[in-house]
C-alpha positions as CSV (number, residue, x, y, z in Angstrom):
1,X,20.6,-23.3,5.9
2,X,19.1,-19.4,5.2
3,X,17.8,-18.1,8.8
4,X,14.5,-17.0,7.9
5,X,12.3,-15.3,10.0
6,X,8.6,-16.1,10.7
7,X,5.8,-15.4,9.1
8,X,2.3,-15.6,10.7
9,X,2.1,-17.7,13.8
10,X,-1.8,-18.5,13.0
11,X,-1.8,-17.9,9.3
12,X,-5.2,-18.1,8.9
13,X,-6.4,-15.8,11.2
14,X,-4.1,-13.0,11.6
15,X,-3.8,-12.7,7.7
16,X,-7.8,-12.7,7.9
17,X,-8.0,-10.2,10.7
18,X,-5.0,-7.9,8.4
19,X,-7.4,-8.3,5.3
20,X,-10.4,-7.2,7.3
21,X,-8.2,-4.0,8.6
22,X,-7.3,-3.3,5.1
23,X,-10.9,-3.5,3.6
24,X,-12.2,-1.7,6.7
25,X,-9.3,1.4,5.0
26,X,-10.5,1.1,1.7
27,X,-14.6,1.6,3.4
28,X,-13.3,4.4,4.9
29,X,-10.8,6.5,2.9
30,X,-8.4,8.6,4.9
31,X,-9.2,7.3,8.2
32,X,-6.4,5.7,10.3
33,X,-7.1,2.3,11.4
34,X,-5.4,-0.1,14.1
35,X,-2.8,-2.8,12.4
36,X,-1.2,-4.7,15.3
37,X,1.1,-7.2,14.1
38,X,3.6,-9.4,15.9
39,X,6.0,-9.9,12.7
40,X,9.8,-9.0,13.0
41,X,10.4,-9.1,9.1
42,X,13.8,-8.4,7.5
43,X,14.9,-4.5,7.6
44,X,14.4,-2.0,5.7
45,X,10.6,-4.2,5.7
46,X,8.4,-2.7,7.9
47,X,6.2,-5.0,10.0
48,X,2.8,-3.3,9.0
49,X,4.3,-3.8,5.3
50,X,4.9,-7.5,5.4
51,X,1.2,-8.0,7.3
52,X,-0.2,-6.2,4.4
53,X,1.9,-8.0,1.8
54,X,1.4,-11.6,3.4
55,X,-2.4,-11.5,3.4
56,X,-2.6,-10.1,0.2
57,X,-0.2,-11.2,-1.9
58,X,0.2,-14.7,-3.8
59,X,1.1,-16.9,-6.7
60,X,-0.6,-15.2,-8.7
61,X,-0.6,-11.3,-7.6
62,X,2.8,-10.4,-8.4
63,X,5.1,-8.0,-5.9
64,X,7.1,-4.9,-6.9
65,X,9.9,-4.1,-4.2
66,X,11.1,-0.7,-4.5
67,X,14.5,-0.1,-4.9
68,X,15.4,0.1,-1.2
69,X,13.5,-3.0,-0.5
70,X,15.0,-5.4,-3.6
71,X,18.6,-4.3,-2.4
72,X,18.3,-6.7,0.5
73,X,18.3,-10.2,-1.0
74,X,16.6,-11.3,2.7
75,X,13.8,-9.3,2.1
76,X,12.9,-10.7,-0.8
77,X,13.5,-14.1,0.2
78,X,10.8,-13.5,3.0
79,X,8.2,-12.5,1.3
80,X,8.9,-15.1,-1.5
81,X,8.6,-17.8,1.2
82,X,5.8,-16.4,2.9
83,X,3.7,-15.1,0.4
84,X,4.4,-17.5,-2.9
85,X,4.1,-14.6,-5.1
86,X,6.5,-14.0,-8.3
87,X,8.4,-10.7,-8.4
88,X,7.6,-8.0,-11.4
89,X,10.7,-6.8,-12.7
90,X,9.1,-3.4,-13.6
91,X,6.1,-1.2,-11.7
92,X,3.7,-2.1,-13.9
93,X,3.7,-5.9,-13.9
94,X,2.8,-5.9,-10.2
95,X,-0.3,-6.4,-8.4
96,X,1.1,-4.6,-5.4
97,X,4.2,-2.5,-5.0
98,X,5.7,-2.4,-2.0
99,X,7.7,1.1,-1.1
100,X,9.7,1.5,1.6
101,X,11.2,5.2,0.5
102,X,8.1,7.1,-0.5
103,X,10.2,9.9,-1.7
104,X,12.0,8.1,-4.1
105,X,8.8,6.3,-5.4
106,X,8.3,6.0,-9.4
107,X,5.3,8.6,-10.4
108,X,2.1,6.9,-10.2
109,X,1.6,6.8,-14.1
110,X,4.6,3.8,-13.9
111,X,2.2,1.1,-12.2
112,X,-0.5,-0.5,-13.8
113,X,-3.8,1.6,-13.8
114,X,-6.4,-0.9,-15.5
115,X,-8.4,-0.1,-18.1
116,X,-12.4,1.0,-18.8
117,X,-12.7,-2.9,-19.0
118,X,-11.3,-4.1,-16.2
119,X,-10.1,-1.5,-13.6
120,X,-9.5,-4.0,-11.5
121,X,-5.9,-4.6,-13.2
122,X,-4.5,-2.3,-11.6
123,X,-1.7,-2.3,-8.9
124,X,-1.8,-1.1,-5.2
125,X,0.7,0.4,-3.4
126,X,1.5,-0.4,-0.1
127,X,3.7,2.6,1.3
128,X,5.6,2.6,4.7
129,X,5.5,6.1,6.5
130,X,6.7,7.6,9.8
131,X,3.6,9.8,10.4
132,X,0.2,8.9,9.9
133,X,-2.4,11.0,11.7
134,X,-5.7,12.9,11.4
135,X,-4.5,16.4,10.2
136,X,-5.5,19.0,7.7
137,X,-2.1,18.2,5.3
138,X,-4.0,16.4,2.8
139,X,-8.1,17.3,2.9
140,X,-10.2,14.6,1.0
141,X,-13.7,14.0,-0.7
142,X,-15.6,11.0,-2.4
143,X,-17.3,8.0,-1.8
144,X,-17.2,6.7,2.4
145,X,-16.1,10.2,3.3
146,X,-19.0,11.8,4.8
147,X,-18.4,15.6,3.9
148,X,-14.8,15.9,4.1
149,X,-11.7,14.4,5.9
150,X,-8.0,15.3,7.0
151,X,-4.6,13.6,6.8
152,X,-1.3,14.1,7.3
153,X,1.4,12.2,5.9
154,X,4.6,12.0,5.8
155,X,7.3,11.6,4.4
156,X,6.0,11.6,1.1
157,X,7.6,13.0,-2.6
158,X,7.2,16.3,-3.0
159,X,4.7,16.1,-6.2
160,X,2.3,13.8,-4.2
161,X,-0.6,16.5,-4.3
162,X,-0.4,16.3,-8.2
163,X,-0.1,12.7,-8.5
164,X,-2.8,12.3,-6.7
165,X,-5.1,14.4,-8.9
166,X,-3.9,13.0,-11.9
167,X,-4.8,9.4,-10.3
168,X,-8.3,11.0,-9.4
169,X,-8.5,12.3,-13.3
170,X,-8.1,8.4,-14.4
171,X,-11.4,7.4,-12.5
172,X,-12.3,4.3,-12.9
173,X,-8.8,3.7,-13.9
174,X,-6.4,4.5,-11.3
175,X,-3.9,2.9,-8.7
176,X,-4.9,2.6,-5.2
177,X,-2.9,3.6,-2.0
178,X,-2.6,1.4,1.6
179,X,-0.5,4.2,4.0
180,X,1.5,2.0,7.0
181,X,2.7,3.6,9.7
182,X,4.3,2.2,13.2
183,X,0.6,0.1,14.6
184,X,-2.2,1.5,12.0
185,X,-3.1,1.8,8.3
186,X,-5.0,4.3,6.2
187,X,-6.0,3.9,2.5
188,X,-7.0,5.7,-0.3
189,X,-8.6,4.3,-3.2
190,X,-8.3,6.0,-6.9
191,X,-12.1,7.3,-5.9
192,X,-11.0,9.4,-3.3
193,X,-10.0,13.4,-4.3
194,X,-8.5,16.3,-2.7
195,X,-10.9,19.0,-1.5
196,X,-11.8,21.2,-3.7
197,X,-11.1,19.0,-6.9
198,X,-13.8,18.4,-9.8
């Protein structure tokens, strides 16, 4: 018998209070919000990560592991117990990719970006980081940012500024970004652009 750990001990409502916490980031690009979590998943899975990935994920949104993530076999048994969801062999098949090195994350232009039809196909990534903070790293603009707001990030690869304004350039197309850190999340959706940006 596999020891597995646990998932949710209320599924319902933690995965319900982690959805809220996530839609609250997306309101409000940029911003740090609380995650608290209790899960203990598999290493190198972050806790924040698995919360995000068991309230979202499912049958039928498939998950991308990166490649320090798919190397454990118990980290992928987890979230396929937990969540139900199917695996995507490459970036773009996924629904969510799930990246536990940011710095050795695939360009942006490798997941799915929707099209004019249907944006909506289009994958988010949920990316683990050590520091997530109000900062002036990273300055942003668009839609829920009123005027203009900081972050700083890290660690992150060291092209991230231009991937992000190529991502901006697809709008309405575009992948979408959930930051975790150690107790909070921060999100920014394909709308949101770097100061200064057209």
């Amino acid at each position: 018998m596999i020891d597995l750990a646990p998932g949710f001990a209320d599924a319902a409502l933690e995965s319900q209070a982690v959805f809220r916490a996530c839609m609250n980031a997306l309101a409000r690009p940029a911003c740090p919000r609380p995650l608290a979590t209790q899960l203990t998943p598999p290493a190198p899975l972050s806790p924040e990560i698995a919360a995000l990935a068991l309230a979202l994920a499912d049958h039928e949104a498939p998950l991308w592991l990166d490649q320090r993530l798919a190397a454990e076999p118990a980290v992928r048994r987890y979230l396929g117990f937990h969540t139900g969801a199917h695996f995507a062999e490459t970036p773009d098949e996924a629904a969510f990719a799930l990246v536990s090195d940011p710095g050795a994350c695939p360009s942006f232009q490798a997941f799915a970006s929707g099209s004019d039809e249907y944006p909506d196909r289009s994958t988010t990534l949920l990316v683990a980081v050590d520091r997530l903070a109000p900062g002036d790293a990273y300055v942003f603009t668009g839609p829920g940012i009123k005027d203009r707001i900081g972050l700083d990030l890290a660690p992150l690869p060291p092209d991230f500024r231009q991937q992000l304004q190529a991502n901006a350039a697809l709008f309405p197309r575009g992948v979408d970004l959930i930051f975790a850190a150690p107790g909070r999340i921060a999100a920014l959706p394909r709308s949101s652009r770097l100061s200064g940006e057209a």
